[in-house]
C-alpha positions as CSV (number, residue, x, y, z in Angstrom):
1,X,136.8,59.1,76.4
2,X,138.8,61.6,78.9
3,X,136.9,63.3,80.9
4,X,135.9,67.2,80.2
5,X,136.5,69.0,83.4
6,X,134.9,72.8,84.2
7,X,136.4,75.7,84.8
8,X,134.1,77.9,87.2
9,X,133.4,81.6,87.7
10,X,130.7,82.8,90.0
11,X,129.0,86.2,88.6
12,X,126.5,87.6,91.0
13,X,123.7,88.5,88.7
14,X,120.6,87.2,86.9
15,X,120.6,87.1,83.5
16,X,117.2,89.0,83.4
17,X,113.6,88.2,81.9
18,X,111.9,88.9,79.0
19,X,108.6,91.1,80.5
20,X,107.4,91.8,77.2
21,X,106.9,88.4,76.2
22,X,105.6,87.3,79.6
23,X,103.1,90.1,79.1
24,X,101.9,89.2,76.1
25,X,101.6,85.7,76.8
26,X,99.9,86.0,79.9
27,X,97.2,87.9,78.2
28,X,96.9,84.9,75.8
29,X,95.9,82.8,78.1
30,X,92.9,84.4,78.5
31,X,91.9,83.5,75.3
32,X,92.3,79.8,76.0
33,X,89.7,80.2,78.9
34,X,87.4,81.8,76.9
35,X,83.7,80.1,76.5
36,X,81.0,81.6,74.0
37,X,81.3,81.6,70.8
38,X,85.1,82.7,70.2
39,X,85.6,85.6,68.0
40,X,87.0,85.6,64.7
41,X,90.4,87.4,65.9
42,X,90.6,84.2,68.0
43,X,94.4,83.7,68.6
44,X,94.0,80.4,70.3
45,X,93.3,78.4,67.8
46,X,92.8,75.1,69.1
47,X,89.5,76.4,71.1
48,X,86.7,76.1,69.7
49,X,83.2,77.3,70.8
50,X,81.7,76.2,73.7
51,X,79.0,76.8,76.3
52,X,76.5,77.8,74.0
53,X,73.6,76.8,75.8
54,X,74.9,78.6,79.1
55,X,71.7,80.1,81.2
56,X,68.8,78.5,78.3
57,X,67.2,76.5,81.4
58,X,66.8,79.8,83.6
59,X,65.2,82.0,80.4
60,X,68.2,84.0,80.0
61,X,71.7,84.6,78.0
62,X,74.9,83.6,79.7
63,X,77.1,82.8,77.1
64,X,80.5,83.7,77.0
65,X,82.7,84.5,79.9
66,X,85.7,82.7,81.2
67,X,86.5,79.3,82.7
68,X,87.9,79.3,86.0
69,X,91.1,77.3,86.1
70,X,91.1,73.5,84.6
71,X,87.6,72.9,84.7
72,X,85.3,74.2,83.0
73,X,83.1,75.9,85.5
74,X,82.2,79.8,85.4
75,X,82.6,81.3,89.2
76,X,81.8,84.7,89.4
77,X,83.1,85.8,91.9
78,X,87.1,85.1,91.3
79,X,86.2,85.8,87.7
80,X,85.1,89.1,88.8
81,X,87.8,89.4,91.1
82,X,90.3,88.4,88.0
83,X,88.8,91.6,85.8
84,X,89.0,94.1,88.3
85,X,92.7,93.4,88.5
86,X,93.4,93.3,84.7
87,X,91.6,96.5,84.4
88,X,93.5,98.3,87.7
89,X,96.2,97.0,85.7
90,X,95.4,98.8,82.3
91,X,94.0,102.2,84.5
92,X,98.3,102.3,86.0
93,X,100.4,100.8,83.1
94,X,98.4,100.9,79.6
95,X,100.7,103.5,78.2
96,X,103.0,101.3,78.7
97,X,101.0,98.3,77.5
98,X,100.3,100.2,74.7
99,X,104.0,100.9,73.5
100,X,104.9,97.3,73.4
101,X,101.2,96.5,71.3
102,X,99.6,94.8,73.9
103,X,96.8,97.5,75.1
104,X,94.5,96.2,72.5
105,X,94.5,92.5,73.7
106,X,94.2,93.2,77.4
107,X,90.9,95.8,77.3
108,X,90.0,92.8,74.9
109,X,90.2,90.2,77.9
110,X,88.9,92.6,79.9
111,X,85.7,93.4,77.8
112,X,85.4,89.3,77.3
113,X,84.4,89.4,81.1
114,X,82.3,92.4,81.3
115,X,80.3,91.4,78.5
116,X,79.6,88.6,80.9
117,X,78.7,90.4,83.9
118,X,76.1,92.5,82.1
119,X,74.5,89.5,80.7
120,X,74.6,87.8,84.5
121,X,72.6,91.4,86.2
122,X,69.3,90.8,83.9
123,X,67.3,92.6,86.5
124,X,67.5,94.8,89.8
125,X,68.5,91.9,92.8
126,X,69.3,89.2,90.3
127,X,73.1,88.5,89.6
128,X,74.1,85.3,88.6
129,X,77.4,83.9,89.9
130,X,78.0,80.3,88.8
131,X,77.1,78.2,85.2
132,X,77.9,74.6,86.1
133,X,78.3,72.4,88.8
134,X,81.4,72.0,90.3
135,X,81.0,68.5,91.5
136,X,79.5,66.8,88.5
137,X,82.4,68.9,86.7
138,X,85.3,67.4,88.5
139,X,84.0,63.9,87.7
140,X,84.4,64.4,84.3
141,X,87.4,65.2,82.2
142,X,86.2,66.3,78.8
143,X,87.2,69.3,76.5
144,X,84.4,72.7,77.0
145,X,83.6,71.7,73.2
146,X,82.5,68.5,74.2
147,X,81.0,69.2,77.6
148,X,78.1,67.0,79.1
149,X,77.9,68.0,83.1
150,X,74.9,70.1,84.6
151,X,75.4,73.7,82.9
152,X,72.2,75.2,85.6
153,X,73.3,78.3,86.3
154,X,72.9,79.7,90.1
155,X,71.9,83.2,90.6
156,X,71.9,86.0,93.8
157,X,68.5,87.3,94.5
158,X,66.6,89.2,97.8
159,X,65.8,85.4,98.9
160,X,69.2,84.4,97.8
161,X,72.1,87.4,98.9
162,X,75.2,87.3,97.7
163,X,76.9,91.0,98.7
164,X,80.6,89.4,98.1
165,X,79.4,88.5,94.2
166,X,77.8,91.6,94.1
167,X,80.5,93.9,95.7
168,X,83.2,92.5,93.5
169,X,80.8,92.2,90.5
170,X,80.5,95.8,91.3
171,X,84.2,96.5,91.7
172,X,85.0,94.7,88.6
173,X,82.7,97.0,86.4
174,X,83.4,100.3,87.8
175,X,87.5,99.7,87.3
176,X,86.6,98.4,83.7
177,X,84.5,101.9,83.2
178,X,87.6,103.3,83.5
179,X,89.2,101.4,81.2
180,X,86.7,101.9,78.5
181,X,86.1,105.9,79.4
182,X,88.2,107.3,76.5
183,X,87.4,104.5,73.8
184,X,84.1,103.1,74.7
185,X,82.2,105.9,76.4
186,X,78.8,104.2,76.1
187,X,80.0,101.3,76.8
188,X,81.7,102.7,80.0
189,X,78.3,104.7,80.8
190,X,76.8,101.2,80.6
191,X,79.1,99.1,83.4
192,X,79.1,102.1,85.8
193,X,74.8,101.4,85.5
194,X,75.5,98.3,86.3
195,X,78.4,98.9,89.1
196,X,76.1,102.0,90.6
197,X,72.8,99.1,90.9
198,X,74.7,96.3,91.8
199,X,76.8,98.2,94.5
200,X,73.7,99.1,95.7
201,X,72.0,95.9,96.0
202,X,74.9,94.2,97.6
203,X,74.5,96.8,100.2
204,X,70.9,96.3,101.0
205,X,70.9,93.0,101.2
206,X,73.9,92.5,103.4
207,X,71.6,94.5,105.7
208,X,68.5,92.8,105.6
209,X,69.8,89.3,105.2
210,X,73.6,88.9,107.0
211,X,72.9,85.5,108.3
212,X,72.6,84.0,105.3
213,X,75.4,85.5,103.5
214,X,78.1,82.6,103.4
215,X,79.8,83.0,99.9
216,X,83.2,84.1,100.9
217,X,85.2,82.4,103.5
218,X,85.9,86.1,104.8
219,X,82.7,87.7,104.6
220,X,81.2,90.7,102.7
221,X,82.7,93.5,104.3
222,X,85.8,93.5,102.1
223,X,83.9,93.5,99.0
224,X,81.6,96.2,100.3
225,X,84.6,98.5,100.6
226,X,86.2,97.3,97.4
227,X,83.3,98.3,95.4
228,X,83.5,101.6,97.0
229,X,86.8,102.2,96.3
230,X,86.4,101.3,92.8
231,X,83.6,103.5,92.1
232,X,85.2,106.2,94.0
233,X,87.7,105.6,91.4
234,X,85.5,105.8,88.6
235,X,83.3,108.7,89.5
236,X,84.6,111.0,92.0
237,X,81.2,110.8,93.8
238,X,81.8,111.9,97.3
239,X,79.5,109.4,98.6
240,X,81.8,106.8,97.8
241,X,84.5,108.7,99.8
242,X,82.4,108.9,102.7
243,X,81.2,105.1,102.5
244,X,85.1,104.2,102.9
245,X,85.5,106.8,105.6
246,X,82.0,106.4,107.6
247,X,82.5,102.1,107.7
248,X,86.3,101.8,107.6
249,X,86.7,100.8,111.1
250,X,83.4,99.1,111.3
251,X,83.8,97.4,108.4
252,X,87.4,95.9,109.4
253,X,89.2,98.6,107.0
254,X,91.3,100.1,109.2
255,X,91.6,97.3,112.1
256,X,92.6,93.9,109.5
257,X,96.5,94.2,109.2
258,X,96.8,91.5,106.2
259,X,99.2,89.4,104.8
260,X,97.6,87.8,101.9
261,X,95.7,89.5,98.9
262,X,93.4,87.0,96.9
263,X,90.0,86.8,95.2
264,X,88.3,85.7,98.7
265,X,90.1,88.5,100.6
266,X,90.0,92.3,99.4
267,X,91.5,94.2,102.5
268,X,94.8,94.3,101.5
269,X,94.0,95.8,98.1
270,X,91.2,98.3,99.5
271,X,94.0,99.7,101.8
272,X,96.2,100.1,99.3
273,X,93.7,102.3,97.0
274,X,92.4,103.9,100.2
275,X,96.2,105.1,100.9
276,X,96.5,106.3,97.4
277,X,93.2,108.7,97.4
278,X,95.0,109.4,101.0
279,X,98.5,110.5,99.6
280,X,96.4,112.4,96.5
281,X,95.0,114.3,98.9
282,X,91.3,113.7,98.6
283,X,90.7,112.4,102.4
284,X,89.3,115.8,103.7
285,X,87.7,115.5,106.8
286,X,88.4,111.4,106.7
287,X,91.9,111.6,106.8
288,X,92.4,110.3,110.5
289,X,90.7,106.8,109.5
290,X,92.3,107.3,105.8
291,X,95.7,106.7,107.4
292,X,94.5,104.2,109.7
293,X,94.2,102.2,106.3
294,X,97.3,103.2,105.1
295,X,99.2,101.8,108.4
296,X,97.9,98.4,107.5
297,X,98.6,98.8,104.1
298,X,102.1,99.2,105.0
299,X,101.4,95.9,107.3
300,X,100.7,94.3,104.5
301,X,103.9,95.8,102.3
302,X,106.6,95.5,105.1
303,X,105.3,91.5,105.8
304,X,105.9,90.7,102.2
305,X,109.5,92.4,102.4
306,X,110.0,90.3,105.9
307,X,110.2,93.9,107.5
308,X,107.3,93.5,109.8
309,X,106.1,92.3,113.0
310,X,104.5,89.6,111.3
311,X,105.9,88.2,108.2
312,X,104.4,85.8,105.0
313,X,106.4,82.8,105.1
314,X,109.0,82.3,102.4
315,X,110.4,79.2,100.5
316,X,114.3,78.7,100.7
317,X,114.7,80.3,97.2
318,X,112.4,83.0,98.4
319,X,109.0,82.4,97.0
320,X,105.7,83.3,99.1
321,X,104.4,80.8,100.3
322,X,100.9,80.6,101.6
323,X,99.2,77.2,101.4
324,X,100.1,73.8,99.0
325,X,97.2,74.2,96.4
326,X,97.7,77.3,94.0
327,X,99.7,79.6,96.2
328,X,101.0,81.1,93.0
329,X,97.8,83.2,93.7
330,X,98.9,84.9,96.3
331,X,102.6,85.3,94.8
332,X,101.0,87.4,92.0
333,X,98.6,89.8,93.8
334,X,100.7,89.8,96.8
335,X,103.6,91.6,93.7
336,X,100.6,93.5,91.9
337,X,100.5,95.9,95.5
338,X,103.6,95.8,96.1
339,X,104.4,97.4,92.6
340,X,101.3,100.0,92.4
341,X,102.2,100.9,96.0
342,X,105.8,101.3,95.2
343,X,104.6,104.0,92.5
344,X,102.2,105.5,94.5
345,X,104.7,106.5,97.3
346,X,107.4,107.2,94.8
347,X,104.8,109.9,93.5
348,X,104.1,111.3,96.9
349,X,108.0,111.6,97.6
350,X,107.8,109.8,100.4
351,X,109.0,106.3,101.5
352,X,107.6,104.0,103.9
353,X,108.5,102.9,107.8
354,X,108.3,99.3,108.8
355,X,109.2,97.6,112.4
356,X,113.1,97.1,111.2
357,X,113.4,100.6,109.6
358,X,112.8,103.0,107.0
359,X,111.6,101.0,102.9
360,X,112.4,103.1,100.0
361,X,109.7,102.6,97.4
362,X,112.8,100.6,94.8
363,X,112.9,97.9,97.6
364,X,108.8,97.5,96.6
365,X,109.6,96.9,93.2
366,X,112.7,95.0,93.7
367,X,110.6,92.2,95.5
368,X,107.7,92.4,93.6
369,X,110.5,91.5,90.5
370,X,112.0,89.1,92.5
371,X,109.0,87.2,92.6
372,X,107.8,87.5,88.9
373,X,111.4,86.3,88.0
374,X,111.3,83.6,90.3
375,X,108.0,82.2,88.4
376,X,109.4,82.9,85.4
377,X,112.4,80.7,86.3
378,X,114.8,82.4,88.7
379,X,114.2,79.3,91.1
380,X,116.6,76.2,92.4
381,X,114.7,74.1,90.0
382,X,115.4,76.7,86.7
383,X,111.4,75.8,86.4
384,X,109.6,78.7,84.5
385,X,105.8,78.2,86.1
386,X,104.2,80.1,83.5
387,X,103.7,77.8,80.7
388,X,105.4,78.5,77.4
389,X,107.8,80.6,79.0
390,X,111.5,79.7,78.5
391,X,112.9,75.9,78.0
392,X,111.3,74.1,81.3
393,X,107.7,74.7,81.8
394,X,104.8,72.6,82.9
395,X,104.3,69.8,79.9
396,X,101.3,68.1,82.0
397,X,99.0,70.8,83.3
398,X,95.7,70.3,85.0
399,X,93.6,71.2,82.5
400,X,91.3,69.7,80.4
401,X,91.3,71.7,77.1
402,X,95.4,71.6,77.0
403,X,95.5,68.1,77.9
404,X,93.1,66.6,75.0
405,X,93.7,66.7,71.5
406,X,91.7,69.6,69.9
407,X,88.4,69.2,68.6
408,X,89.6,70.8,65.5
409,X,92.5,67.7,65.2
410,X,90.5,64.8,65.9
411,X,86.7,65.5,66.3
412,X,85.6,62.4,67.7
413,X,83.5,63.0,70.8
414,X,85.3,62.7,74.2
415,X,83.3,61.4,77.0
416,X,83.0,61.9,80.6
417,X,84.8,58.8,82.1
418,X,86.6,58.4,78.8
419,X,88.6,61.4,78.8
420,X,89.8,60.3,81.9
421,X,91.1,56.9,81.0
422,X,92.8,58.4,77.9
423,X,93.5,61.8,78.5
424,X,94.0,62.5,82.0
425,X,95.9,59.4,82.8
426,X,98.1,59.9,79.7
427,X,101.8,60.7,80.7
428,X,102.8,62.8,78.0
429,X,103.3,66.3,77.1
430,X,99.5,68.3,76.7
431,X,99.0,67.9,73.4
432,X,97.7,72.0,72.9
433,X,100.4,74.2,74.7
434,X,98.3,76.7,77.4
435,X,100.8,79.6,76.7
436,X,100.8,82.1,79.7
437,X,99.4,79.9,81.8
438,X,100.8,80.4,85.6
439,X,100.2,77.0,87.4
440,X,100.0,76.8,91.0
441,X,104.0,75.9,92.3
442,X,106.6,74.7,93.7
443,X,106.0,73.1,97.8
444,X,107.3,75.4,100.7
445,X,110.2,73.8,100.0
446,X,110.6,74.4,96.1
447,X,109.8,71.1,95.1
448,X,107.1,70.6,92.0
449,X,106.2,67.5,90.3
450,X,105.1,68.1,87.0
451,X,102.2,65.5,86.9
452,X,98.6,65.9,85.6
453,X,97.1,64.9,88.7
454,X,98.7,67.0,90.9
455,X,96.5,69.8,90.8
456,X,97.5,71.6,93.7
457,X,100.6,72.6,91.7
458,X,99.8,72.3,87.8
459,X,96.3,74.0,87.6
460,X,96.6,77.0,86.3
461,X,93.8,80.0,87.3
462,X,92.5,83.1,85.3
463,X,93.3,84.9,89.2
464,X,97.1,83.8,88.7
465,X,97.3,85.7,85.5
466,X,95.5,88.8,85.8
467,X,97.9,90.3,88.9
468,X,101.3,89.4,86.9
469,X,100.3,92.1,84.1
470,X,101.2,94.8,86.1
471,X,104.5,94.2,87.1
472,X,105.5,92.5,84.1
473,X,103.9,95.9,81.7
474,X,104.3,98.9,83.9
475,X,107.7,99.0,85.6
476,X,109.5,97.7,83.0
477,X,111.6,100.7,82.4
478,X,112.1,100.6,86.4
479,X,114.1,96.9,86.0
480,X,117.3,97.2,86.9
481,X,119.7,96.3,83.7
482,X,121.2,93.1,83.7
483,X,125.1,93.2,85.3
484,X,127.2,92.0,82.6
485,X,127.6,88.1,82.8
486,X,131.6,87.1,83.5
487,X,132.7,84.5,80.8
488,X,134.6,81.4,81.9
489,X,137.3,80.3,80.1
490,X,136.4,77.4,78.4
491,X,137.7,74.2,79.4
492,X,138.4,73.2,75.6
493,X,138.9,75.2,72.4
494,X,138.1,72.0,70.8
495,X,135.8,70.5,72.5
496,X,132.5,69.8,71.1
497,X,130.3,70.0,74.7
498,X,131.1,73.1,76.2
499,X,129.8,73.4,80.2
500,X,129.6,76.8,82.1
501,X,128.5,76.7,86.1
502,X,127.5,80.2,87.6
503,X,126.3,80.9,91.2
504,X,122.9,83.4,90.3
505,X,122.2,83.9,93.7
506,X,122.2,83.7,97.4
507,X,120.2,83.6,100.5
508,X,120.3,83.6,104.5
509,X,118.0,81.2,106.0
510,X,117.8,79.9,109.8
511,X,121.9,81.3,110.0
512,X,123.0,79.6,107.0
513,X,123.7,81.0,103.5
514,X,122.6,79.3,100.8
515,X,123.9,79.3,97.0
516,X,122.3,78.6,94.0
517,X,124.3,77.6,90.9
518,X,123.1,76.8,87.4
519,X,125.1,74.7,85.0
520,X,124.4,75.3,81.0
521,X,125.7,72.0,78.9
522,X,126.2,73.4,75.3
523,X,126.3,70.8,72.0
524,X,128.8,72.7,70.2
525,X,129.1,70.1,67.4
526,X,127.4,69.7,64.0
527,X,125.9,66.6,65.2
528,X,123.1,65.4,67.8
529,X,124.0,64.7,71.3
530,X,122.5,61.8,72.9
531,X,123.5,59.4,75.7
532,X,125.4,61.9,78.0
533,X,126.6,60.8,80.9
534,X,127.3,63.7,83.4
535,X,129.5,63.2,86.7
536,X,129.2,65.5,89.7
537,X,131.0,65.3,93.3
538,X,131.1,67.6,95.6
539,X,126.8,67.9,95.4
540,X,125.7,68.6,98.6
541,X,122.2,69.5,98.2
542,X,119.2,69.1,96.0
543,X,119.8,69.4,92.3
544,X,117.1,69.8,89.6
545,X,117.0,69.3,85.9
546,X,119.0,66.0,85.1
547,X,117.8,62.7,85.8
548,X,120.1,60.0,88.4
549,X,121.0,57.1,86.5
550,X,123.8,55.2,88.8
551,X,126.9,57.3,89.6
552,X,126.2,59.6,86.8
553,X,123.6,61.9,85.3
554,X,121.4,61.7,82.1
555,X,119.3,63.9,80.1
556,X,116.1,64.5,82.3
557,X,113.0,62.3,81.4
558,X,111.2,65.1,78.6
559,X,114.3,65.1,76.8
560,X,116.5,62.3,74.8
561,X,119.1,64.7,72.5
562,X,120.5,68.0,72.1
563,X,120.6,69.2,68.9
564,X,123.5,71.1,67.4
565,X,124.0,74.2,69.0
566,X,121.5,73.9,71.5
567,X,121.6,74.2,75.6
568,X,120.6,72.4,78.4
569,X,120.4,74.5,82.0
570,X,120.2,72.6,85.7
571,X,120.8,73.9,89.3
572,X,121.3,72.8,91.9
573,X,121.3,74.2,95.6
574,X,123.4,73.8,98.5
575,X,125.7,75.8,101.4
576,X,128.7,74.9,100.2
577,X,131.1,76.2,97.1
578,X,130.4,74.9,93.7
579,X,130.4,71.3,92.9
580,X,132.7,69.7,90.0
581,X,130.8,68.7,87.4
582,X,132.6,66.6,84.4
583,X,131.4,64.9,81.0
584,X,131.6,61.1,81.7
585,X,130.6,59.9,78.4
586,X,128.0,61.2,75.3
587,X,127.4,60.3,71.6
588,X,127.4,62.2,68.9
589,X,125.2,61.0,66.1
C-alpha cells in the first residue's frame, strides 16, 4: 500500500474546552467520595453506603462526610479546607452555576460536608478531625463498603488543641453560611453557631497551649486569620475586621509573600480576601496594614504570571509545578485566586503592578484558563487529567472505590490483602469510571504514567476539585472565543484515513522556542481500523499518544481499533518545524 502523505497548516489557536461539562463533572465527583448513607438522589451509582459505624466507639455520630483522596480516611482539616473553597466558589459565581443547572448539586456537596462538621463540634472545645487510621488504611486496599481498618475517630480538645482544624473548620462554616443565607436561613444561623464557637476556641487554645499545636506543617496563624476573614465575610462584625487588622503583621499576614495556596497554607488566600474588603472600602482606620496584605497578594499573583521577583516554577508546556506528589493541588487553587482576584480588581477599575510592569486584570484570567485547559488536555501529552473528561484520561487511578468492581456488581466481600492481589495489582481500566476526578500530574517535565501504583500522579483529592469550580463556572462568559481552526487540504478525496497536524501552541524556555503539534488520524471508512502502522521522520522531541513498535508507530496500548468515523489525537513536542508523518500500512476490517 502507497503511502498517505500530510499536508500541514499550522493555526495558532486552541480549539477551546467545554467548562460546562468540566463543571458539572467535577461536582460529581464529590458524590463518589461521599461516606454515610448516600442519599436517594445518589448520582453515583456504583457507591454504596459506607461508614456507618463512624464515631460509635467515642459515643457519638460521625457518619457521613467525604473521603479524602484514594483512601478511605476522613481528614478534617483539607476536608474543611475543600468546603470553604466550593462555597467561596458558589458566594462569586452561583448565578452563573445556576444558569447552566449546576447550583443545586454544588450547595449539595457543600451541605454533604457541613453536615459533617456539625456532627464533629458535639460540644464547646471538642472538634473531631480524623475517622480512621491512615496507616492501617494504606495497608489495605478494599472498597469503603467493605472496609475493615481501625475507624477510631481522633478529636481536638483543651488537652488536645488543634487551632488549624478549628480555624479552617471555622472558615469552612462561616463561607457555607453564606451560601445557605437566602435558602437555608436556619440552617445558615446554625453553621455561623458553630463558626462563631469554634473560631473562638481555636483562638483560646492557640494561646494557652502553642507548644503543642503541630497539625499543620505551617502553623495556626494562617487559619486563625482565615477564619476571620470568612466570618468577616459572613457577618460584617467589626471585630472580625479588627482581628485581621490588630494581628496581620504579627500573625505573618502582611510580612509572608507566598507562592503556593493549599489546604496546609492559607496566606495566600487570606491576602487575597483581605485586598478585596481593602478595594470595597471597608479598611477604615486599618487600611495601612490592609494594603500591606494586598502587596503580597499581588506577590502571590505576579509569581504565578512569572512577573515577580520570585517566580513558581513552570513545566515546559507551562504547568505549575510545585512538588512530584499531587501538585495538581496547587495548579487549581493557585487558578481559583488568580480568577477571583482578576474580578475583584476589574471591579475596582484598577489593574495591578508587578516587578516587570503594569498586569491588567484579563492577563489573571488568561493564566488561570491556561491552566484549567492545560488539565483538561491542552498539554504535550493531549492527556485530560480530570477523569472522564475528553478521549485520554487516567484509566488506572489510585483509588480504591474506582478500581474494584462495585459492590452492587459482584457483592462478594473484598479483603484487606486481597484487594490488593486482585485489584490493585490488576492492569486494566478501573472497572467504575471516577468522573471529575482531577488526579495529581504530569512530572516537572510533563511526563505521567498512568499506573495504579503511582500515586503521586493518579490519586485524585476532594482539595483538587473544589478550586477548579470557580474558574471553570464563573468566567465562562470572560473565555475568549475560539479563533476559527484553518482546514488543511486533505491529502486524499478518496482516501479512507484522513490525518490533519496543527501546531496549538508555543513557548520560550531557557532561549529556545518550543512548539507543540497535535496530529488527529480520522477512519473515514465504513469499516474498523486496526493494525496501523504510522511513519514519522523529522521527530525531534518527545511525542505522546501512539505506542513505538520498530520504525513505525501503533495504536497506543488502551486501544486496538478505530471504529468508523472515529479519531485518534497525539502530540508531540519539539523546537523544530513539523515532522512528516505518513500511513505505512492499516486494515480495514
Amino acid at each position: 500500500m502507497a503511502p498517505l502523505f500530510l499536508l500541514l497548516c499550522f493555526p495558532f489557536a486552541f480549539a477551546g474546552h467545554d467548562y460546562g461539562q468540566a463543571l458539572s463533572k467535577s461536582i460529581l465527583f464529590f458524590e463518589a467520595q461521599r461516606s454515610g448513607y448516600l442519599p436517594h438522589n445518589q448520582r453515583v451509582a456504583w457507591r454504596a453506603n459506607s461508614g456507618l459505624n463512624d464515631g460509635k466507639s467515642s459515643g457519638v455520630d460521625l457518619v457521613g462526610g467525604y473521603y479524602d483522596a484514594g483512601d478511605n480516611v476522613k481528614f478534617g482539616l483539607p476536608m474543611a479546607f475543600t468546603i470553604t473553597m466550593m462555597s467561596w466558589s458558589i458566594i462569586e459565581y452561583g448565578k452563573q452555576m445556576a444558569a447552566s443547572g449546576e447550583l443545586s448539586h454544588a450547595m449539595a456537596a457543600v451541605k454533604w460536608g457541613t453536615d459533617y462538621f456539625i456532627k464533629a463540634h458535639p460540644e464547646p472545645y471538642v472538634l473531631y478531625g480524623e475517622v480512621g487510621d491512615g496507616n492501617s488504611d494504606h495497608y489495605c486496599w478494599q472498597r469503603p463498603e467493605d472496609m475493615t481498618t481501625d475507624r477510631r475517630a481522633y478529636k481536638i480538645d483543651t488537652s488536645n488543641p488543634g487551632s488549624d482544624l478549628a480555624g479552617e473548620t471555622a472558615a469552612a462554616m462561616a463561607a457555607a453560611s453564606i451560601v445557605f443565607r437566602r435558602s437555608n436561613p436556619a440552617y445558615a444561623n446554625e453553621l455561623l453557631a458553630h463558626a462563631h464557637q469554634t473560631s473562638t476556641e481555636a483562638n483560646m487554645t492557640a494561646a494557652l497551649l502553642l507548644p503543642k499545636n503541630i497539625r499543620s506543617i505551617s502553623g495556626y496563624n494562617d487559619e486563625l486569620l482565615w477564619a476571620a476573614a470568612w466570618l468577616y465575610q459572613a457577618t460584617n462584625n467589626q471585630y472580625y475586621l479588627n482581628y485581621l487588622g490588630n494581628n496581620g503583621d504579627s500573625m505573618g499576614g502582611t510580612g509572608w509573600g507566598m507562592t503556593e495556596f493549599g489546604w496546609d497554607v492559607k496566606y495566600a488566600g487570606v491576602q487575597t480576601l483581605v485586598a478585596m474588603f481593602l478595594m470595597q472600602g471597608k479598611a477604615g482606620h486599618h487600611a495601612p496594614v490592609f494594603e500591606r496584605y494586598q502587596q503580597k497578594a499581588e506577590y502571590f499573583m505576579c509569581s504565578c504570571l512569572g512577573k515577580g521577583t520570585r517566580n513558581v516554577q513552570k513545566t515546559p508546556g507551562g504547568l505549575i509545578f510545585r512538588q512530584r506528589w499531587n501538585n495538581m493541588q496547587f495548579v487549581t487553587s493557585a487558578s481559583f485566586l488568580a480568577t477571583v482576584y482578576s474580578d475583584y480588581l476589574a471591579s475596582a477599575g484598577r489593574s495591578m503592578t508587578c516587578a516587570s510592569g503594569n498586569v491588567a486584570p484579563s492577563e489573571l484570567l488568561s493564566f488561570a484558563q491556561s491552566q484549567v485547559d492545560y488539565i483538561l488536555g491542552d498539554n504535550p501529552r493531549a492527556t485530560s487529567y480530570m477523569v472522564g473528561y475528553g478521549n485520554n484520561y487516567p484509566r488506572q487511578v489510585h483509588h480504591r472505590a474506582s478500581s474494584i468492581v462495585s459492590i452492587k456488581v459482584n457483592p462478594t466481600f473484598v479483603s484487606c490483602r486481597g484487594g490488593y492481589a486482585t485489584w490493585f495489582s490488576k492492569k486494566a481500566s478501573d472497572p467504575n469510571v471516577l468522573i471529575g476526578a482531577i488526579v495529581g500530574g504530569p512530572d516537572a517535565y510533563d511526563n505521567f504514567a498512568d499506573e495504579r501504583d503511582n500515586y503521586e500522579q493518579t490519586e485524585p483529592a476532594t482539595y483538587n476539585n473544589a478550586p477548579i469550580l470557580v474558574v471553570v463556572s464563573g468566567p465562562t462568559q470572560q473565555k475568549p472565543a475560539p479563533q476559527p481552526k484553518a482546514t488543511p487540504a486533505p491529502a486524499s478525496t478518496s482516501a479512507p484515513i484522513s490525518i490533519e497536524q496543527k501546531m496549538t501552541t508555543s513557548w520560550n524556555a531557557k532561549g529556545k522556542t518550543y512548539y507543540r503539534y497535535s496530529i488527529t488520524v480520522t477512519n473515514k471508512s465504513a469499516k474498523t481500523l486496526t493494525d496501523l502502522k504510522l511513519s514519522i521522520s523529522k521527530l525531534y522531541g518527545p511525542m505522546w499518544g501512539l505506542t513505538k513498535s520498530g520504525d513505525s508507530y501503533a495504536f497506543p496500548s488502551w486501544l486496538n481499533s478505530l471504529p468508523a468515523g472515529k479519531s485518534l489525537e497525539f502530540v508531540y513536542i519539539h523546537s523544530a518545524s513539523a515532522a512528516d508523518v505518513s500511513v505505512s500500512s492499516y486494515t480495514l476490517a
